[in-house]
TORPA-4810 file (N, C-alpha, C, O; in nm, 3 decimals):
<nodes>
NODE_1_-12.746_-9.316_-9.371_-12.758_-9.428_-9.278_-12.679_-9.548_-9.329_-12.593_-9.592_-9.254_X
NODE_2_-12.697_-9.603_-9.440_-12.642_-9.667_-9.513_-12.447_-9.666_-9.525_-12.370_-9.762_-9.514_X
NODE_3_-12.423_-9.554_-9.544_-12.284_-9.519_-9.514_-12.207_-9.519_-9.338_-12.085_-9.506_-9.330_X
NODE_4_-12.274_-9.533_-9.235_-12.265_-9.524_-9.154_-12.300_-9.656_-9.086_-12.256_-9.666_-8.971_X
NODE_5_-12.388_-9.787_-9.145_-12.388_-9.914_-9.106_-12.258_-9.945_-9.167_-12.172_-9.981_-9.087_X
NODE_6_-12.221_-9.938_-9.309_-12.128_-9.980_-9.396_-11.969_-9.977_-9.309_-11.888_-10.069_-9.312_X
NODE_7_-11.952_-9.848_-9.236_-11.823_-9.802_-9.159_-11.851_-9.864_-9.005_-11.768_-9.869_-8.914_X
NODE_8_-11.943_-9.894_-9.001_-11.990_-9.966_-8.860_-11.896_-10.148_-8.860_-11.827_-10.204_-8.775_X
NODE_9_-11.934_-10.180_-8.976_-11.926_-10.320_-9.034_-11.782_-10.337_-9.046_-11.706_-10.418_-8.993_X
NODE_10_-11.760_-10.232_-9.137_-11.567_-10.186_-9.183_-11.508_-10.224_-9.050_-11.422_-10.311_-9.033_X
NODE_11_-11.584_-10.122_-8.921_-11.507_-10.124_-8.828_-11.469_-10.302_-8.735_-11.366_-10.350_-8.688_X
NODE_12_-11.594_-10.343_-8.743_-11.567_-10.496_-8.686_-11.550_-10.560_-8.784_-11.658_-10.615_-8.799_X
NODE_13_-11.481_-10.595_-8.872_-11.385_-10.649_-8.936_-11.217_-10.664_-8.919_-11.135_-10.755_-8.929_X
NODE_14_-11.215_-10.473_-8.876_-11.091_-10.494_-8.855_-11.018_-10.526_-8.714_-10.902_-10.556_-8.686_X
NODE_15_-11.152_-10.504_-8.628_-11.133_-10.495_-8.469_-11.150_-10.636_-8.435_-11.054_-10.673_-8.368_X
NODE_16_-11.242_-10.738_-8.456_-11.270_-10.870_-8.442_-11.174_-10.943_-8.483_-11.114_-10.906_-8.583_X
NODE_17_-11.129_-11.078_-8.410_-11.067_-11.139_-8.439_-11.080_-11.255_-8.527_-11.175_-11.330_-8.505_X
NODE_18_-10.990_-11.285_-8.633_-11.043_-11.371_-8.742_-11.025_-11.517_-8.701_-10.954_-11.535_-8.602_X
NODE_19_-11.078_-11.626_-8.762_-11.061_-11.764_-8.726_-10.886_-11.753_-8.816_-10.864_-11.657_-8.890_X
NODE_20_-10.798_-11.844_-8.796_-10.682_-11.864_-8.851_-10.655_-11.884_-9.032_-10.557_-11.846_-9.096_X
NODE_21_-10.741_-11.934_-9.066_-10.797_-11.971_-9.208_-10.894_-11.866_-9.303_-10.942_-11.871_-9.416_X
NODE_22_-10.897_-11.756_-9.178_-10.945_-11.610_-9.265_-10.849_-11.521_-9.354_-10.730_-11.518_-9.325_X
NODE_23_-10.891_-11.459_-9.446_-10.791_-11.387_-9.492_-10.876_-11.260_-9.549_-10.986_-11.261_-9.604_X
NODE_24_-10.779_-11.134_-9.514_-10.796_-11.028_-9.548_-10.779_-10.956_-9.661_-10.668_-10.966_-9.714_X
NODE_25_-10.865_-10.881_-9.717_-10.831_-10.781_-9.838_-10.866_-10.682_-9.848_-10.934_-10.633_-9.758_X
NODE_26_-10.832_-10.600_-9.975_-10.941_-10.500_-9.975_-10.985_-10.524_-10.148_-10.930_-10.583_-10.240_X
NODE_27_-11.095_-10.459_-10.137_-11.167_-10.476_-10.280_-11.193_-10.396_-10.326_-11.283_-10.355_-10.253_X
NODE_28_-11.184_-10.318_-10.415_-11.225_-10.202_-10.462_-11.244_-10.060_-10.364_-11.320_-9.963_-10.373_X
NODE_29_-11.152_-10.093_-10.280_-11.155_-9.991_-10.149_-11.181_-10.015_-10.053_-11.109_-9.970_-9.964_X
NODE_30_-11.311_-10.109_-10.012_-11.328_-10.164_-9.890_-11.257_-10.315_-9.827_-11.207_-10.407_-9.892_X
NODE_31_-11.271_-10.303_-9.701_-11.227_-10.430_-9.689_-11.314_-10.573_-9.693_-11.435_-10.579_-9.670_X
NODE_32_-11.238_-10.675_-9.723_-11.356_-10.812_-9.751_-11.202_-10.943_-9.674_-11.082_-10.964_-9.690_X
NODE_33_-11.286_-10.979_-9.616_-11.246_-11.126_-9.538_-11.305_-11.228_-9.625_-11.419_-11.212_-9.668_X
NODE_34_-11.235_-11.332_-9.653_-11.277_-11.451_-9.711_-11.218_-11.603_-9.586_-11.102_-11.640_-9.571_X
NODE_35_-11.313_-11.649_-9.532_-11.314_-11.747_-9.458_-11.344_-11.894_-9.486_-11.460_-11.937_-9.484_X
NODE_36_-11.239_-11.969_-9.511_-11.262_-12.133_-9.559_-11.297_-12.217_-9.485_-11.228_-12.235_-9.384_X
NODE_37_-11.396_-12.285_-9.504_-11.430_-12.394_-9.431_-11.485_-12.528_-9.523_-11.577_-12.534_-9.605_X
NODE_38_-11.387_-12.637_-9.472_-11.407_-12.785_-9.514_-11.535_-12.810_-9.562_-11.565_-12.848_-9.675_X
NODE_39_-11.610_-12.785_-9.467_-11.737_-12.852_-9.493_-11.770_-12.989_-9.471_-11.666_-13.052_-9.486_X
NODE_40_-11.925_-13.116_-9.423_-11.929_-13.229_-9.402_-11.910_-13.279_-9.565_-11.951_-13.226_-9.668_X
NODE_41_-11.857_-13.362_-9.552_-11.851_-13.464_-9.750_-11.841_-13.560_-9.658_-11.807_-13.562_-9.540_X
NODE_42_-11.878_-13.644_-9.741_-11.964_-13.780_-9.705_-11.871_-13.862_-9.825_-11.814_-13.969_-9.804_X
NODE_43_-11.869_-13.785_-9.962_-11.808_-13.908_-10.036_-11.619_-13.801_-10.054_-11.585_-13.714_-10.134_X
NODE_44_-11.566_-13.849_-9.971_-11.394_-13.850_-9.953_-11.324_-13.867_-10.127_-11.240_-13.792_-10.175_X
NODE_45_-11.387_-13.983_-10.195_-11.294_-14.058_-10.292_-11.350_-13.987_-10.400_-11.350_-14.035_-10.513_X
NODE_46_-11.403_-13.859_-10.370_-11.449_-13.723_-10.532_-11.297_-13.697_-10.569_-11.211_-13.654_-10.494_X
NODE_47_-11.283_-13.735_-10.707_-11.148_-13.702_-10.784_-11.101_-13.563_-10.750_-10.994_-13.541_-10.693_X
NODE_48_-11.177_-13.481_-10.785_-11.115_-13.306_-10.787_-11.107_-13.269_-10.605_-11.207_-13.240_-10.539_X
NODE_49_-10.977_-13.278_-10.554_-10.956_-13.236_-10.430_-10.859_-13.096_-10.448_-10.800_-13.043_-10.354_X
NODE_50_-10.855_-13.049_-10.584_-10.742_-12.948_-10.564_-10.756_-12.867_-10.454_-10.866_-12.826_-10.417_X
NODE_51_-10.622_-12.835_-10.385_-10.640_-12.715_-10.290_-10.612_-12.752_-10.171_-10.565_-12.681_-10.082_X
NODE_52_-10.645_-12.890_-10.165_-10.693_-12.959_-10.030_-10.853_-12.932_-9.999_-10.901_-12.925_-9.885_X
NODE_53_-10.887_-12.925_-10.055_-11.077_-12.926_-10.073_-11.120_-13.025_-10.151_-11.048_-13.078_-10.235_X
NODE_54_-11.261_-13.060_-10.123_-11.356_-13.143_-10.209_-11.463_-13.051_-10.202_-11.479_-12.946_-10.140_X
NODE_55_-11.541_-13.125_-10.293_-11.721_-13.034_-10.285_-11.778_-13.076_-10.111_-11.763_-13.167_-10.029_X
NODE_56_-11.843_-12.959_-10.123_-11.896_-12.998_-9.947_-11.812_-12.838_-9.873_-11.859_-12.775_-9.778_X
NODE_57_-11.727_-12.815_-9.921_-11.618_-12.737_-9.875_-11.698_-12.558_-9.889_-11.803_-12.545_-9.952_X
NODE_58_-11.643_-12.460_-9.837_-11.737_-12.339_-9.905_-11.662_-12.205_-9.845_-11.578_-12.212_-9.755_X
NODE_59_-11.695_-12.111_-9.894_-11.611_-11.990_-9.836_-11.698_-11.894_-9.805_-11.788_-11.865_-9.884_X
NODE_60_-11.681_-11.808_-9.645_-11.771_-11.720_-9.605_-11.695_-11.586_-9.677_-11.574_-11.565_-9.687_X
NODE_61_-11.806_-11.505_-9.724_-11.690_-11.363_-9.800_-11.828_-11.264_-9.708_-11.950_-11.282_-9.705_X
NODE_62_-11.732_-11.155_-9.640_-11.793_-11.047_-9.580_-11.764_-10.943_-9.669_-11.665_-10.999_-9.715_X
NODE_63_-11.770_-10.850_-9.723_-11.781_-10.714_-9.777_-11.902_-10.657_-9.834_-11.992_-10.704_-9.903_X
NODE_64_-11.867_-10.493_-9.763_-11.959_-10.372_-9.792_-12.133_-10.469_-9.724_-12.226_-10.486_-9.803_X
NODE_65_-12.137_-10.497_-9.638_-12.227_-10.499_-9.540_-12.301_-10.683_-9.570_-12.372_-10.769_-9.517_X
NODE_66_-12.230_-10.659_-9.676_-12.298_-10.866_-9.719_-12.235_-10.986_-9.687_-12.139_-11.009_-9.761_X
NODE_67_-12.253_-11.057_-9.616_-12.210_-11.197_-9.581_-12.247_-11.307_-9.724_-12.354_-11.323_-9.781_X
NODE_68_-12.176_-11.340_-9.738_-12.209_-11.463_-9.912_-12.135_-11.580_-9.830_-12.028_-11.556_-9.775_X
NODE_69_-12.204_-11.728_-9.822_-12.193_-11.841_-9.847_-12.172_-11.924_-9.966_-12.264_-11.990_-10.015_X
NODE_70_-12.040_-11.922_-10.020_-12.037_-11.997_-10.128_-11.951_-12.095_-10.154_-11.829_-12.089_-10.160_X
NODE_71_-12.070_-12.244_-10.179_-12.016_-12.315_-10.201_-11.932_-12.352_-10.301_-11.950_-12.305_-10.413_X
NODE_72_-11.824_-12.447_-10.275_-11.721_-12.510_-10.395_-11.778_-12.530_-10.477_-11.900_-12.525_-10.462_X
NODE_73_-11.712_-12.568_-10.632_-11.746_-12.547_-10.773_-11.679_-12.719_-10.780_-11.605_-12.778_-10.701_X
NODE_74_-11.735_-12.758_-10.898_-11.605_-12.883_-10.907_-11.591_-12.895_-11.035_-11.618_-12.979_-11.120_X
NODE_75_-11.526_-12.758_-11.029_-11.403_-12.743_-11.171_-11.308_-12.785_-11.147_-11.269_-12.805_-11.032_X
NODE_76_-11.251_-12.808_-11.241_-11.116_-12.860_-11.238_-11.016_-12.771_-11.199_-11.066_-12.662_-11.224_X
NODE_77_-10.894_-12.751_-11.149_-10.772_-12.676_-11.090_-10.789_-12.625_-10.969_-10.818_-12.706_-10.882_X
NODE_78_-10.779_-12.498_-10.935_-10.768_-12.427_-10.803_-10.889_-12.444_-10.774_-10.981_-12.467_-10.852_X
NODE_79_-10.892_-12.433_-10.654_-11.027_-12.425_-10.602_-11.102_-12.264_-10.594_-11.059_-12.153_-10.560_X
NODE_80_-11.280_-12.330_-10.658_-11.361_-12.218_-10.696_-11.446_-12.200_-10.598_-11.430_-12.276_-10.502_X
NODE_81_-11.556_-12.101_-10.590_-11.672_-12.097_-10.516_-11.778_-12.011_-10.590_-11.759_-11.894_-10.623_X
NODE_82_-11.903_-12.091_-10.614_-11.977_-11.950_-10.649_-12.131_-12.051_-10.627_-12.156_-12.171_-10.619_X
NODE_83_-12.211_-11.918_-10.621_-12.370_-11.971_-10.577_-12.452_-11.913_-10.736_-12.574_-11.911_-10.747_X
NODE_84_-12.387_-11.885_-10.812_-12.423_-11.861_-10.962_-12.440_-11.706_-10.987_-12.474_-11.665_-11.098_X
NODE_85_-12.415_-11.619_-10.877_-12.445_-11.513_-10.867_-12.336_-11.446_-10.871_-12.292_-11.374_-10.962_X
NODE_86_-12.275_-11.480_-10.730_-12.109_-11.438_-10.687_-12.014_-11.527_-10.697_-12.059_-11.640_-10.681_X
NODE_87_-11.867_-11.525_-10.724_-11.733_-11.617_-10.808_-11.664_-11.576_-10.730_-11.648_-11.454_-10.726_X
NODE_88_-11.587_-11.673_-10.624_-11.501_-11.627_-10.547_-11.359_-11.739_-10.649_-11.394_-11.842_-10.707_X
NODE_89_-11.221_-11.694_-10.650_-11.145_-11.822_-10.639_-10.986_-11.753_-10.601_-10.976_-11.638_-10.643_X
NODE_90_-10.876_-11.802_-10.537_-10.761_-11.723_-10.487_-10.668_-11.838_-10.549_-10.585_-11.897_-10.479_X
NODE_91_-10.683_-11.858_-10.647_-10.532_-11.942_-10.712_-10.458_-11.853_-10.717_-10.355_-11.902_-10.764_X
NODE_92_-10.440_-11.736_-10.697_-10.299_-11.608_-10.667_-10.359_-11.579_-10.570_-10.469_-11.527_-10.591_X
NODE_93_-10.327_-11.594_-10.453_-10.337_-11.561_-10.310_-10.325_-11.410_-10.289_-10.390_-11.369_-10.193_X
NODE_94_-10.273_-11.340_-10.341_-10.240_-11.199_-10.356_-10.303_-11.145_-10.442_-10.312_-11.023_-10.426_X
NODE_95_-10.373_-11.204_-10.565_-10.495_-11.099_-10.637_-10.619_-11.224_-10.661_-10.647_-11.261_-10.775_X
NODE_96_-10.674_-11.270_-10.562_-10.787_-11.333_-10.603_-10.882_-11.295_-10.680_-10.890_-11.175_-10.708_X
NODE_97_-10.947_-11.358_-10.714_-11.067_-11.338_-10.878_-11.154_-11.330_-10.783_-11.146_-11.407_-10.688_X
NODE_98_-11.255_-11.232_-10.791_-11.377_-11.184_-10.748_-11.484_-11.127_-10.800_-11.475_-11.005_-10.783_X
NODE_99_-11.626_-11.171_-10.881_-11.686_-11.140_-10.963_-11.826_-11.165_-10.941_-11.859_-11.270_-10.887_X
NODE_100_-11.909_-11.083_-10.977_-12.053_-11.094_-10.989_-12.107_-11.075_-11.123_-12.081_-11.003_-11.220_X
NODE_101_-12.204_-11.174_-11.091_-12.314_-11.128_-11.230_-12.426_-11.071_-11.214_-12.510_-11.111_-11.134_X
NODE_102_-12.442_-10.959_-11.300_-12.515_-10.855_-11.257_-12.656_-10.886_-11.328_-12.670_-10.881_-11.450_X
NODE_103_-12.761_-10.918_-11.233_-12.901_-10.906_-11.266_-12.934_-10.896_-11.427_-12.846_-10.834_-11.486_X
NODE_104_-13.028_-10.938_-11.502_-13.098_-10.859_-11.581_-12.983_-10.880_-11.748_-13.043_-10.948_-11.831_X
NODE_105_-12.894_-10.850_-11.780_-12.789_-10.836_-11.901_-12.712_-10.953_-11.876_-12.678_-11.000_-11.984_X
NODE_106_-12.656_-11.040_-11.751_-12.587_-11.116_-11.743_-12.427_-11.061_-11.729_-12.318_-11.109_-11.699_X
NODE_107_-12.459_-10.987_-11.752_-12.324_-10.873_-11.744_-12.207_-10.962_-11.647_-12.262_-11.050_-11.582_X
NODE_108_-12.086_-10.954_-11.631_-12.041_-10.983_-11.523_-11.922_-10.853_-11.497_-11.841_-10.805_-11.576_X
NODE_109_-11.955_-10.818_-11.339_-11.817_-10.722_-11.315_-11.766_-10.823_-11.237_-11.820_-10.917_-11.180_X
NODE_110_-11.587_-10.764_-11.247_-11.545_-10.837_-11.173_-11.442_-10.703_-11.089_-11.396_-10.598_-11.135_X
NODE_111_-11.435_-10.765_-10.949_-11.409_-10.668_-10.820_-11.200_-10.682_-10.796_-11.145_-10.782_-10.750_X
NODE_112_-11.122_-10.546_-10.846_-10.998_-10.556_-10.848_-11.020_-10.591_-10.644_-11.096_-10.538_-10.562_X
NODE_113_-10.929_-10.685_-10.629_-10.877_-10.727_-10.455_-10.717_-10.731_-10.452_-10.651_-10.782_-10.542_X
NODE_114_-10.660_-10.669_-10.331_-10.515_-10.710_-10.304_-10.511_-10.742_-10.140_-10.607_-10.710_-10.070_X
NODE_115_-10.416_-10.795_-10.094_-10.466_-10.814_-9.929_-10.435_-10.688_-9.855_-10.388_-10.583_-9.899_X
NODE_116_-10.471_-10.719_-9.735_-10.485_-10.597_-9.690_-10.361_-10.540_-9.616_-10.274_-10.626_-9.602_X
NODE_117_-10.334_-10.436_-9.571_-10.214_-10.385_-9.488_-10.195_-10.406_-9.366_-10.095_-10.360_-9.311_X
</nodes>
């Protein structure tokens, strides 16, 4: 069942149409959309705007059946995202950094991505 929601999901990803500011990949085999959005900020004059972002800003990531909301980081350089769990960041637009920390050991894997075809 599980394999069959998963190819359900696959399938409207690739059939749905993306907002302009979406971008496609694949991740470890499947495909994953990463979608940017500004976000409301209230304080404009936050030093770290790399990217053209401030904090407030956040990225929707769809893959293998999970939707993640994650907000901006305010590290310094490219712009990051993570909710302490999941690490999104695309300072190489063509192999973005994609990583989780895994429950329990702290472990972190991190997910090979290239865009998609």
């Amino acid at each position: 069942m599980t394999a069959l929601l998963n190819l359900g999901l696959a399938l409207l990803l690739v059939l749905l149409p993306l907002p302009a500011d979406a971008a496609r990949y694949v991740c470890e085999g499947d495909p994953l959309t990463a979608e940017l959005h500004q976000g409301a900020v209230d304080a404009t004059e936050i030093p770290n705007t790399a990217g053209g972002t401030v904090p407030g800003a956040f990225v929707v990531i769809a893959w293998r059946g999970v939707s993640l909301q994650l907000p901006r980081t305010n590290n310094a350089g490219a712009p990051s995202y993570t909710d302490g769990h999941w690490w999104w960041q695309a300072a190489d637009p063509d192999h973005p950094d994609f990583a989780e920390r895994k429950r329990g050991g702290g472990e972190i894997a991190r997910y090979r991505c290239e865009p998609a075809a």
